[in-house]
N, C-alpha and C positions, 0 to 999 in steps of 0.2 A: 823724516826724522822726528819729527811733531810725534806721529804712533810709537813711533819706538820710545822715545825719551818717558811718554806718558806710562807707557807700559812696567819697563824698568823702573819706575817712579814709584808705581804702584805694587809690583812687585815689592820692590825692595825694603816698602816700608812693612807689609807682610811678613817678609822673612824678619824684620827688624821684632815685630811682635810676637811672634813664635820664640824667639830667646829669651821670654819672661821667666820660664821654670829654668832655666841652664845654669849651671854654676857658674860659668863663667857669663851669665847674660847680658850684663850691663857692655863690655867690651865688645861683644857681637850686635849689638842693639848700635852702637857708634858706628862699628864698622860697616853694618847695611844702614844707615841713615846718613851717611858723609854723602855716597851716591846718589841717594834716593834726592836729596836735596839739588846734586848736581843736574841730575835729568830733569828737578822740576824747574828748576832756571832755565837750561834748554830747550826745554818745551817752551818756557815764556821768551827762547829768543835771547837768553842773557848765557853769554860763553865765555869761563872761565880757562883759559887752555892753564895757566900755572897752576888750577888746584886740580886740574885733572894730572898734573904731572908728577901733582904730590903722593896724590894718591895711589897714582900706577906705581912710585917708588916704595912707600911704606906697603900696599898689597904685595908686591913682588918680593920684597924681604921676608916678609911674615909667611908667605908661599913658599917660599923657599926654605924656610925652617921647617914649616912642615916637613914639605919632601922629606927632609934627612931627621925628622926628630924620630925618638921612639918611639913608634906605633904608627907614626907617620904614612908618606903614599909609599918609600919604598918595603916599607914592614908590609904593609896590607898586599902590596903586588907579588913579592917573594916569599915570606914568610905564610902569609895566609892566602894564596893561591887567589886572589884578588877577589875575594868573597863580595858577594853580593853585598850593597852597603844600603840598595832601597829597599830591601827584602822587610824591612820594620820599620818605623822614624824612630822606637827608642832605642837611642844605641846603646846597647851594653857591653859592647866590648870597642875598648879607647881606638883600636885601628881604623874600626870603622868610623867613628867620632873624627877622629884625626882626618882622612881621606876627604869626608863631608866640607868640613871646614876646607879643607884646600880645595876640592872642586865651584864651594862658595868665591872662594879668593878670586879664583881663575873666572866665572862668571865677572863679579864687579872687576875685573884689569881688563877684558874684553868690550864692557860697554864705556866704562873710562877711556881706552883707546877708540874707540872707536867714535866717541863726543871728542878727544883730542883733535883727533886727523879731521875732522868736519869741521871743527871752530877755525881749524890753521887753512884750509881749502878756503872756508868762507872766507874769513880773511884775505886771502889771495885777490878775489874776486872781486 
């Protein structure tokens, strides 16, 4: 868990600095830094389960608007035959932008759950 938390850590803060040019970047800059913070406390051994649960809640919201907004994943799946989205990093057309963004969501609500079910086991124990 120690590799993984440190990885996701470092990732995360990565992708948090890759949102510097983005219109919306400050709001994506938060949203891979909320995690990036959690896995570094995990790494040090220090387990939040209620702010992993927050998290998993407000990602799963915001994922979910995706899903259904316009341009969103089910535009890009139906509407745009589910076009390559790695094909460039600059996106110019919003479905692809869209899709990115939810497949990011769905990364950070997988390692979020997955530090949840581990602090609550540890726990157990």
């Amino acid at each position: 868990m120690k590799i993984f938390n440190i990885t996701c850590c470092i990732l995360f803060v990565l992708f948090a600095a890759l949102q510097y040019n983005d219109p919306d970047g400050i709001k994506w800059i938060i949203i891979y830094l909320y995690p990036a913070i959690l896995c570094w406390l995990a790494f040090r051994n220090k387990f939040y389960p209620s702010a992993y649960i927050i998290g998993i809640i407000v990602y799963l919201g915001y994922a979910i608007y995706k899903v259904f907004d316009t341009n969103g994943l089910i535009d890009w799946a139906t509407k745009h035959n589910a076009e390559d989205i790695a094909a460039t990093m600059k996106a110019e057309k919003p479905w692809i932008e869209e899709t990115r963004e939810f497949f990011g969501l769905a990364i950070l609500i997988v390692v979020l759950i997955i530090n949840y079910v581990y602090a609550r086991r540890r726990r157990k124990v």
